[in-house]
FISEDREN-659621 format. One record per atom (N, C-alpha, C, O): x, y, z. Coordinates in steps of 0.1 Angstrom, whole numbers, padded with zeros to 4 digits, always signed. Layout:
N
XYZ/...
***
This chain:
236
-0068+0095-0412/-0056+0104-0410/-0056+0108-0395/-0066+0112-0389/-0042+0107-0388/-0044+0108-0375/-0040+0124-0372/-0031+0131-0377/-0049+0125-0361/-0048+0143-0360/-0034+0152-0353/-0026+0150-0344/-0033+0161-0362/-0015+0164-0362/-0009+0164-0346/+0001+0161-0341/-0021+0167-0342/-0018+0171-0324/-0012+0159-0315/-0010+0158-0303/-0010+0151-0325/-0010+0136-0320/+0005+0135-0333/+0004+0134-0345/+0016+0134-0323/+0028+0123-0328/+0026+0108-0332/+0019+0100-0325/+0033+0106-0342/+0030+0089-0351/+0036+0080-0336/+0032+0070-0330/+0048+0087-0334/+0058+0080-0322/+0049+0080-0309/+0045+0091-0305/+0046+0070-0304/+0041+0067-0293/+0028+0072-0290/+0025+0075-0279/+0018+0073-0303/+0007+0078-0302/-0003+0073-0289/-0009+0079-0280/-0002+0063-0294/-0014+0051-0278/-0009+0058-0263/-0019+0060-0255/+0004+0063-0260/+0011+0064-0248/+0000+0082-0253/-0011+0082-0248/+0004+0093-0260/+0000+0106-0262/-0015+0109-0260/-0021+0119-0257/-0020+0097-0262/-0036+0098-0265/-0044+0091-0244/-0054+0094-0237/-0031+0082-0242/-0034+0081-0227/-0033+0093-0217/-0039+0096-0207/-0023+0098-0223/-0022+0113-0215/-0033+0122-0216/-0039+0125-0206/-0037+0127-0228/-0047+0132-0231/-0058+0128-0220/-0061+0136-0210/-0064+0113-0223/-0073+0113-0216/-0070+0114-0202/-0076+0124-0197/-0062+0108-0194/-0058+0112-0175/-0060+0125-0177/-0071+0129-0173/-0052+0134-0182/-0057+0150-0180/-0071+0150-0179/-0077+0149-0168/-0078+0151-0191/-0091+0155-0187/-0099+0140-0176/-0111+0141-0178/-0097+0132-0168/-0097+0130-0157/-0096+0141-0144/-0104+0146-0136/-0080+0141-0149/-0077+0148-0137/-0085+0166-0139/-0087+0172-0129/-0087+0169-0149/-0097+0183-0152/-0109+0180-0142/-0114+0190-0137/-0113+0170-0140/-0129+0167-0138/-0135+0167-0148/-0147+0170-0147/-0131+0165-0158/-0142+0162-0170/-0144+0149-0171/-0156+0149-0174/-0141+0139-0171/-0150+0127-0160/-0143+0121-0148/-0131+0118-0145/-0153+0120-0142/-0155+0121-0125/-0153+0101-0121/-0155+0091-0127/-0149+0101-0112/-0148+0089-0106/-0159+0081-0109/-0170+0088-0109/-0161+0067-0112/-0173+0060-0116/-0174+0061-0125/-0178+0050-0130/-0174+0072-0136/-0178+0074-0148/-0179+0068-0158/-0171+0074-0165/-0187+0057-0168/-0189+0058-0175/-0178+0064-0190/-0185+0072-0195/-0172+0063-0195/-0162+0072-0202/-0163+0064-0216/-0165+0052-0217/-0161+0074-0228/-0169+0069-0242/-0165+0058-0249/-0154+0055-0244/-0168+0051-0258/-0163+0037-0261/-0152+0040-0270/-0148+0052-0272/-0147+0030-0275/-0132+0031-0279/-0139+0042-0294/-0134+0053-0298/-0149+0038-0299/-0152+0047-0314/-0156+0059-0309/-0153+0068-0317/-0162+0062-0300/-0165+0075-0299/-0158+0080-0293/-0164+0091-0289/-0144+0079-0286/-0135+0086-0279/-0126+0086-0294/-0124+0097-0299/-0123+0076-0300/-0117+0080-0316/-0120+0091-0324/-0112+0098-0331/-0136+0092-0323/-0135+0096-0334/-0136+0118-0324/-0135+0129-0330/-0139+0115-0310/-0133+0127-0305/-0119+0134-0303/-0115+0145-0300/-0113+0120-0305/-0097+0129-0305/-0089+0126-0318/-0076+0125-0319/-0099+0124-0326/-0094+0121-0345/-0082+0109-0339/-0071+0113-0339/-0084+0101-0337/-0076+0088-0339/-0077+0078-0340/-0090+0078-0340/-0073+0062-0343/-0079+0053-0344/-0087+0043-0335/-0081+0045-0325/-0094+0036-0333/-0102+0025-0327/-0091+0024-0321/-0089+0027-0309/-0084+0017-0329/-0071+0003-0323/-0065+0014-0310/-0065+0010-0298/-0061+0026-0314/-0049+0037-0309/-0062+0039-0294/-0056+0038-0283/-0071+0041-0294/-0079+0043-0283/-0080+0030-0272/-0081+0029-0260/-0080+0019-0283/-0082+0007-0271/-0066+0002-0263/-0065-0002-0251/-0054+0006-0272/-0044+0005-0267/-0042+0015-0253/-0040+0012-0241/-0045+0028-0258/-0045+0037-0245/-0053+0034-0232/-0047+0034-0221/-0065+0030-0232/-0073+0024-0225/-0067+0013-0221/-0072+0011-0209/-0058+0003-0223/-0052-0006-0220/-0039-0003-0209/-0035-0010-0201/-0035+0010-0212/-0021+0018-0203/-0029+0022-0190/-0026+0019-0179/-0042+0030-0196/-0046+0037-0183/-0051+0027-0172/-0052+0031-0161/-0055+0014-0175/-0063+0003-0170/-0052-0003-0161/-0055-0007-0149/-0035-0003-0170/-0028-0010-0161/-0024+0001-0147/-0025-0003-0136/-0020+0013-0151/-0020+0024-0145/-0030+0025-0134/-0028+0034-0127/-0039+0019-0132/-0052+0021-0122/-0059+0033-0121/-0064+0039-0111/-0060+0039-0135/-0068+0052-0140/-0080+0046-0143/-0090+0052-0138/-0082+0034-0152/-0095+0025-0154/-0102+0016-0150/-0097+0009-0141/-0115+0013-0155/-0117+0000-0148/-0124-0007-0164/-0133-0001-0170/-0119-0020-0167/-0133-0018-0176/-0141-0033-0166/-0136-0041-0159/-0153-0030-0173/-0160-0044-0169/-0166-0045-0182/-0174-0037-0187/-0162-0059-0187/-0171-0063-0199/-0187-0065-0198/-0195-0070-0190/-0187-0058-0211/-0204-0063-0214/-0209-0049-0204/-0220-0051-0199/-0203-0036-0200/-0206-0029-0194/-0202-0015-0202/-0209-0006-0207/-0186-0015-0199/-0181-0004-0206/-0166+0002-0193/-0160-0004-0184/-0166+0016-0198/-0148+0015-0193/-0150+0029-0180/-0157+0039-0181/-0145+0026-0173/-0150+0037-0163/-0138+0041-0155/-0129+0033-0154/-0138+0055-0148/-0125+0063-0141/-0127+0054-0130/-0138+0052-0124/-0116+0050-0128/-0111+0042-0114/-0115+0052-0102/-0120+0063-0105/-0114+0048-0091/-0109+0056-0081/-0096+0062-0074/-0085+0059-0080/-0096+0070-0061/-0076+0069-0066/-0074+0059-0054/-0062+0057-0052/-0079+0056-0049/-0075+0040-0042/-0073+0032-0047/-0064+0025-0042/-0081+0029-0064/-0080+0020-0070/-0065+0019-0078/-0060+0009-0084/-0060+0036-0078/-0050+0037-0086/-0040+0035-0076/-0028+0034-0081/-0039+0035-0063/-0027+0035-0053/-0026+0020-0054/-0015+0017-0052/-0036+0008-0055/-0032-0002-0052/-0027-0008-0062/-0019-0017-0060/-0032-0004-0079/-0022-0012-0086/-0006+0001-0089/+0001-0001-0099/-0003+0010-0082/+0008+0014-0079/+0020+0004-0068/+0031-0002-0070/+0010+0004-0058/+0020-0008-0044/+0019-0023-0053/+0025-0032-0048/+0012-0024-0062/+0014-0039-0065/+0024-0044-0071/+0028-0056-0071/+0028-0031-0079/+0041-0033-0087/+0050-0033-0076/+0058-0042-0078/+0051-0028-0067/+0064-0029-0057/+0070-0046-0055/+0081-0051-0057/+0055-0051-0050/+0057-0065-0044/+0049-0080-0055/+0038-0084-0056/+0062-0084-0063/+0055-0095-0074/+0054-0106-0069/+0045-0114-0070/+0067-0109-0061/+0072-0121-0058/+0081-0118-0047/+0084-0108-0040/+0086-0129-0047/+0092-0130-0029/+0110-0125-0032/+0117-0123-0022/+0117-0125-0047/+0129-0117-0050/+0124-0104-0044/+0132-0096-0040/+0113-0101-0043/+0111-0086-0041/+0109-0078-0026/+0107-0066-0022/+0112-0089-0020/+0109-0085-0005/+0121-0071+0001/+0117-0063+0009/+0134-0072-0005/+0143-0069+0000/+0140-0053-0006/+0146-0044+0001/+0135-0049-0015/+0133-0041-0024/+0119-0034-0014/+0119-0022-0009/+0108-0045-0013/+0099-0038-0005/+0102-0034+0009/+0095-0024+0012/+0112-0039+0022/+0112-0033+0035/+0118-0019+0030/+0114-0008+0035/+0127-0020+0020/+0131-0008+0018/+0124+0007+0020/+0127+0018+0026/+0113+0002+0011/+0100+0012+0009/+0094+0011+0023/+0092+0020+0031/+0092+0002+0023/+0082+0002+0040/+0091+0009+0054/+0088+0017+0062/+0100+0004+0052/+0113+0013+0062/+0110+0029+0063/+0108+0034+0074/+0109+0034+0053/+0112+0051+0046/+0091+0052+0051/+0089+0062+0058/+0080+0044+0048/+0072+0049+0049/+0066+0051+0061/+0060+0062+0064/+0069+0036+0071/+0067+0033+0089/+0072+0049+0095/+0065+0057+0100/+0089+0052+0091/+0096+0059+0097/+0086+0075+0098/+0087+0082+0108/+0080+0078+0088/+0071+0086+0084/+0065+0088+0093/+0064+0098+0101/+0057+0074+0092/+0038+0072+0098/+0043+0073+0117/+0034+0073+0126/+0052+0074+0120/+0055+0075+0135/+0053+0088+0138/+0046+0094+0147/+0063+0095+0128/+0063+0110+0131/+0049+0118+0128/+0045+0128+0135/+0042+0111+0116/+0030+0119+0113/+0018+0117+0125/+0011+0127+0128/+0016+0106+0130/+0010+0100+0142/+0014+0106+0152/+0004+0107+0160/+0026+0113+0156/+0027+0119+0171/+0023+0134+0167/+0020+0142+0176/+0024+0138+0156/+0025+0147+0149/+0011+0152+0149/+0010+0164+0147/-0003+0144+0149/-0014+0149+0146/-0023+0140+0152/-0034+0139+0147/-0016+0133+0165/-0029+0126+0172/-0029+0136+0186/-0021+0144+0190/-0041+0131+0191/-0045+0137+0203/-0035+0126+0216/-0026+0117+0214/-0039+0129+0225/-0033+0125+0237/-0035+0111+0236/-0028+0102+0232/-0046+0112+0239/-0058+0097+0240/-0061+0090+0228/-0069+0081+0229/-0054+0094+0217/-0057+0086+0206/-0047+0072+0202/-0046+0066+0191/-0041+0068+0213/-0030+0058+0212/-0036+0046+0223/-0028+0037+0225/-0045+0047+0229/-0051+0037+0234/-0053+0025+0229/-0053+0014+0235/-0055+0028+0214/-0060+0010+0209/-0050+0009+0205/-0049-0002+0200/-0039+0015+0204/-0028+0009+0205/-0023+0000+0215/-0020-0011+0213/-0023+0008+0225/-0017+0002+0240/-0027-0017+0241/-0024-0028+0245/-0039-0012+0235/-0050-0023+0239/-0038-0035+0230/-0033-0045+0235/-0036-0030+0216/-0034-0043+0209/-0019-0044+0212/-0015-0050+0202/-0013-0043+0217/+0002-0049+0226/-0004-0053+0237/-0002-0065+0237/-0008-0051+0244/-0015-0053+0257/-0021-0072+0252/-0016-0081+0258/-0029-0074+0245/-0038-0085+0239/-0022-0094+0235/-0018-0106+0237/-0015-0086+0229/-0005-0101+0218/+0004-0104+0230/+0012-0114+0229/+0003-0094+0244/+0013-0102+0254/+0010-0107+0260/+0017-0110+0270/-0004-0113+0259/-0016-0119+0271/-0013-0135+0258/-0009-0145+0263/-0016-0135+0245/-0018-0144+0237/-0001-0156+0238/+0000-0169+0239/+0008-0147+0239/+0018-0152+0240/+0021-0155+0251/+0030-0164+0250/+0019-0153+0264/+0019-0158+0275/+0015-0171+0276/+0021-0179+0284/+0002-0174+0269/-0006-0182+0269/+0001-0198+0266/+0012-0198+0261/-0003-0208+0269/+0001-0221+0269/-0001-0224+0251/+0008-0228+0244/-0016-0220+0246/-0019-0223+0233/-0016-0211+0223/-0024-0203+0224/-0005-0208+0213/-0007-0195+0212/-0014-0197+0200/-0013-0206+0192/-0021-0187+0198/-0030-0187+0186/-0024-0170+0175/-0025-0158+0176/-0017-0182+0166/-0005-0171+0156/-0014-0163+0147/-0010-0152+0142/-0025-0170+0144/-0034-0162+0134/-0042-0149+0139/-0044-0140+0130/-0047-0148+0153/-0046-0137+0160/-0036-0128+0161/-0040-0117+0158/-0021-0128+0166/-0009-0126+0165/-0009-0116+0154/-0009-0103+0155/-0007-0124+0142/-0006-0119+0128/-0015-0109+0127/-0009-0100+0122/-0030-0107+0130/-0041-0102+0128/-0036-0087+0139/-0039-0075+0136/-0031-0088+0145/-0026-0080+0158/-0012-0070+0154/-0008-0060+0160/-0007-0078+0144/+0005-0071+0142/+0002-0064+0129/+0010-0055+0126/-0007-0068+0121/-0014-0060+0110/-0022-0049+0113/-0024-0040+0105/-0028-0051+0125/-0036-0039+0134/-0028-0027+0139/-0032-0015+0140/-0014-0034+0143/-0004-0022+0152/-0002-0013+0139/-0004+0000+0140/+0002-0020+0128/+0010-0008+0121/-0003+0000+0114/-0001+0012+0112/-0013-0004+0112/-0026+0001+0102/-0028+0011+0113/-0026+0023+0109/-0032+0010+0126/-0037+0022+0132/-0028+0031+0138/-0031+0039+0147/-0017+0029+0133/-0004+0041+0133/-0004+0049+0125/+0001+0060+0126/-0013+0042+0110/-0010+0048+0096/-0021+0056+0099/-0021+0069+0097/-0032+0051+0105/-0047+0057+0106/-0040+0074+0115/-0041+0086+0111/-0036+0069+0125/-0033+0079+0132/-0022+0090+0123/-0020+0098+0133/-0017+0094+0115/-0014+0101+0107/-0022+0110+0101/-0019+0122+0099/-0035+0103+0098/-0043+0113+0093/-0040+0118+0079/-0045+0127+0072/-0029+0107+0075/-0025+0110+0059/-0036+0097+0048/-0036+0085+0050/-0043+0102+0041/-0049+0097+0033/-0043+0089+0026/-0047+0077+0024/-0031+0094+0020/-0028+0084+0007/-0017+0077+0015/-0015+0066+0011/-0009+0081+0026/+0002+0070+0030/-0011+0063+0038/-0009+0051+0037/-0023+0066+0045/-0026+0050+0048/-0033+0040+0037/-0037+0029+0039/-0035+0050+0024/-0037+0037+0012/-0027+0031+0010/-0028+0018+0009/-0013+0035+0009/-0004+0027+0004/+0005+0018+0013/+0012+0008+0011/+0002+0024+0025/+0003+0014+0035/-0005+0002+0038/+0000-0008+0042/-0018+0003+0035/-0027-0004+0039/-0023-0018+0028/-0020-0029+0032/-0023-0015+0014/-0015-0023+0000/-0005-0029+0006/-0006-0040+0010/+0007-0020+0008/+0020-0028+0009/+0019-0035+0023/+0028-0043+0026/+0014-0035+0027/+0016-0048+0043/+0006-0057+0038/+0009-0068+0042/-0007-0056+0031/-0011-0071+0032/-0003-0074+0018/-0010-0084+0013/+0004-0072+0011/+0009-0074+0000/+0019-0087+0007/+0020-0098+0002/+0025-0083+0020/+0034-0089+0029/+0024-0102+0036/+0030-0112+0039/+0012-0101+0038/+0001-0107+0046/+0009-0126+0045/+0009-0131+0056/+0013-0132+0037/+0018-0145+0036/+0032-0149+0041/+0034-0161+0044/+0039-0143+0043/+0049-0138+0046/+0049-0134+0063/+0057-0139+0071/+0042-0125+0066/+0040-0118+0082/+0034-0138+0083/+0044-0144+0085/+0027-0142+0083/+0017-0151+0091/+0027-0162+0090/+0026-0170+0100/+0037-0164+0081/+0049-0175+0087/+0057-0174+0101/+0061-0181+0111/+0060-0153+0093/+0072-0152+0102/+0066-0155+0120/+0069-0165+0126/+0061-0148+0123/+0052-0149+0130/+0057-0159+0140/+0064-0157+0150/+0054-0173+0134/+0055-0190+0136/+0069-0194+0136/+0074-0205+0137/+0076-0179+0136/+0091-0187+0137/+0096-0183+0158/+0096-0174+0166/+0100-0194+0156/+0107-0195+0174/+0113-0179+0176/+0121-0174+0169/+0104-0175+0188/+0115-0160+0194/+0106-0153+0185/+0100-0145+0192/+0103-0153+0173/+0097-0138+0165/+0086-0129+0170/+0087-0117+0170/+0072-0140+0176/+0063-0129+0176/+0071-0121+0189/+0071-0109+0187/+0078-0126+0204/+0075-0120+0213/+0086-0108+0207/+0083-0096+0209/+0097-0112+0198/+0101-0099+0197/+0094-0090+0189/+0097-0078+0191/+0085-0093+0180/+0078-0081+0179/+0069-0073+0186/+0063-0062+0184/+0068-0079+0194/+0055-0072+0205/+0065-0066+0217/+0061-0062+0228/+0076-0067+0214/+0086-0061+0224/+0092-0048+0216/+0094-0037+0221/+0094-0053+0204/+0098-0040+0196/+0085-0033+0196/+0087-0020+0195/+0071-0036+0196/+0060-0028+0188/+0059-0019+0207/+0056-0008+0209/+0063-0026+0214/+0065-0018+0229/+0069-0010+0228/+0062+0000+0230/+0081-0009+0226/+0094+0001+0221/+0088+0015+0216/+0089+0026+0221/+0083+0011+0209/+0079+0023+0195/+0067+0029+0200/+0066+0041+0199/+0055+0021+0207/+0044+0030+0214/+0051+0040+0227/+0051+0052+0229/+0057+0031+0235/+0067+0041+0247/+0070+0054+0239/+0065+0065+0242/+0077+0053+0228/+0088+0063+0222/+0074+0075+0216/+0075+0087+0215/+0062+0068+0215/+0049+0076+0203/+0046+0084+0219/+0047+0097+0219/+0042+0080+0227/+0034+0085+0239/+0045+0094+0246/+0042+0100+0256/+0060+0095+0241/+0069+0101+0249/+0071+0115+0237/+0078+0124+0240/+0066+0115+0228/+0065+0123+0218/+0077+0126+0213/+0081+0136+0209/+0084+0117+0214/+0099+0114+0213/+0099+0110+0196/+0096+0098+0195/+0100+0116+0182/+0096+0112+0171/+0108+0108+0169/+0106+0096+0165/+0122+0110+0169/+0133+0104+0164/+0133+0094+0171/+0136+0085+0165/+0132+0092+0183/+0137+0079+0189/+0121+0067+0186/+0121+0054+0187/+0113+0072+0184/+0101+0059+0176/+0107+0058+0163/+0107+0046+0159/+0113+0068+0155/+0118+0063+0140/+0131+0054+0145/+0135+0047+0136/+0136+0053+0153/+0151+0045+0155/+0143+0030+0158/+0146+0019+0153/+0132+0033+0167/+0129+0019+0172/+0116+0009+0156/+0112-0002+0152/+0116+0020+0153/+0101+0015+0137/+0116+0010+0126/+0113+0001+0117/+0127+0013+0125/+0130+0011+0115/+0141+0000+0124/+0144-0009+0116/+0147-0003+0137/+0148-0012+0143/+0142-0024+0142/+0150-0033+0140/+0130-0026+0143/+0119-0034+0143/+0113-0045+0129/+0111-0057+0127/+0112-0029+0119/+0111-0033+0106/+0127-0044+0101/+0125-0054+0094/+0139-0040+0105/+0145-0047+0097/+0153-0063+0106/+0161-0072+0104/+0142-0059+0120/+0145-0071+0129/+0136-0086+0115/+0141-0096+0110/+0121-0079+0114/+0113-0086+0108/+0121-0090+0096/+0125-0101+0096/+0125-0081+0087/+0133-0086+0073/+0143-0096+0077/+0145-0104+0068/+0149-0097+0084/+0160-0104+0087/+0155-0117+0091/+0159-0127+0085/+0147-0118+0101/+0140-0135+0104/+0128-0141+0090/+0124-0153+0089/+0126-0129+0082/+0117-0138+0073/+0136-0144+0059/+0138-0154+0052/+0144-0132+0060/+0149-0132+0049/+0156-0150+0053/+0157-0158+0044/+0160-0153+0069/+0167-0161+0072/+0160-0175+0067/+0165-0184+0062/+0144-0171+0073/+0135-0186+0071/+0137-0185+0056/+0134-0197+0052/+0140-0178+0047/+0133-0185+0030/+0147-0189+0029/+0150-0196+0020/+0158-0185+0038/+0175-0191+0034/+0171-0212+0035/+0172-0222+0028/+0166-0207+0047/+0165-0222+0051/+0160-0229+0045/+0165-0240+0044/+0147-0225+0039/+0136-0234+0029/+0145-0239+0017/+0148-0250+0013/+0147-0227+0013/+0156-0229-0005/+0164-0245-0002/+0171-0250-0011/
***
């Protein structure tokens, strides 16, 4: 008999809530261990089946982890931000959907960066523009560097924010992009204009100028969308 506290309608979904709450209570703690499908049953009077379904929601949700032959345990919330950004980016229909998001979050991470770095905290910045215009000058250019360099600019922008969860979900959605950046990259004209735009936007960070770094971050970003969206025109 299943316990009144619990609706017949979408019981598996009611019994998942249940448990996130007492997560989010601290009644179990990150890493934890959390009781097997019969003894979480038979603590919130419901079925086996109805407990392994819920455990199944919270798992896709990135509330769980299980590992077989072990048992089912509270994720971390890193672990829950990245199967959050994963759903953003499935497939490459989805790109157009993702600058979106990335647009709205860069535009952010400029303001929150000028917003809560020190003077001197934009140096490795300057260093890694400084490196992609020495690489590109170069006779041999080496694009996997490049790429490695332009994954660096925006990460230690996010870093510089000092926001925890936008640099988890930043950190997800750009290597989610990682296949994608390392083509664009390789297309004629792209890297230097990005290291000309990524110029742009450190001038604008060090001029503490936050609207005009969001005109040039979200300039930049949909320079990028536009040369990758052009190369998959051409492939198709």
């Amino acid at each position: 008999m299943q316990n009144s506290k619990f609706n017949r309608k979408g019981i598996s979904e009611q019994v998942a809530d249940t448990i996130k709450a007492k997560i989010h209570a601290g009644e179990y703690e990150v890493g934890e261990r959390i009781p097997g499908e019969r003894d979480m049953g038979i603590e919130l009077s419901v079925s086996r089946n109805t407990v392994r379904e819920a455990y199944k929601i919270l798992e896709a949700y990135g509330y769980l982890t299980v590992k077989h032959g072990t048992g089912v345990f509270v994720a971390s919330p890193e672990h829950q931000i990245q199967k959050m950004t994963e759903a953003f980016f499935v497939s490459s229909s989805h790109i157009k959907d993702f600058f979106s998001v990335r647009k709205i979050l860069e535009e952010w991470t400029v303001k929150w960066a000028i917003d809560n770095a020190e003077n001197d905290e934009f140096n490795e910045l300057e260093q890694v523009v400084a490196e992609a215009q020495e690489i590109v000058s170069s006779a041999d250019i080496d694009y996997n560097r490049l790429a490695e360099l332009d994954h660096k600019f925006h990460m230690t922008l996010a870093n510089k924010s000092h926001n925890v969860v936008l640099i988890n979900i930043m950190n997800y959605l750009i290597d989610l992009l990682s296949e994608s950046r390392n083509k664009s990259i390789q297309i004629p004209g792209r890297a230097i204009q990005s290291i000309k735009e990524h110029a742009k936007i450190l001038q604008a960070i060090k001029q503490k100028d936050a609207k005009l770094a969001q005109v040039y971050m979200t300039e930049h970003i949909e320079s990028v969308e536009h040369s990758i969206s052009e190369t998959s025109i051409k492939e198709a």
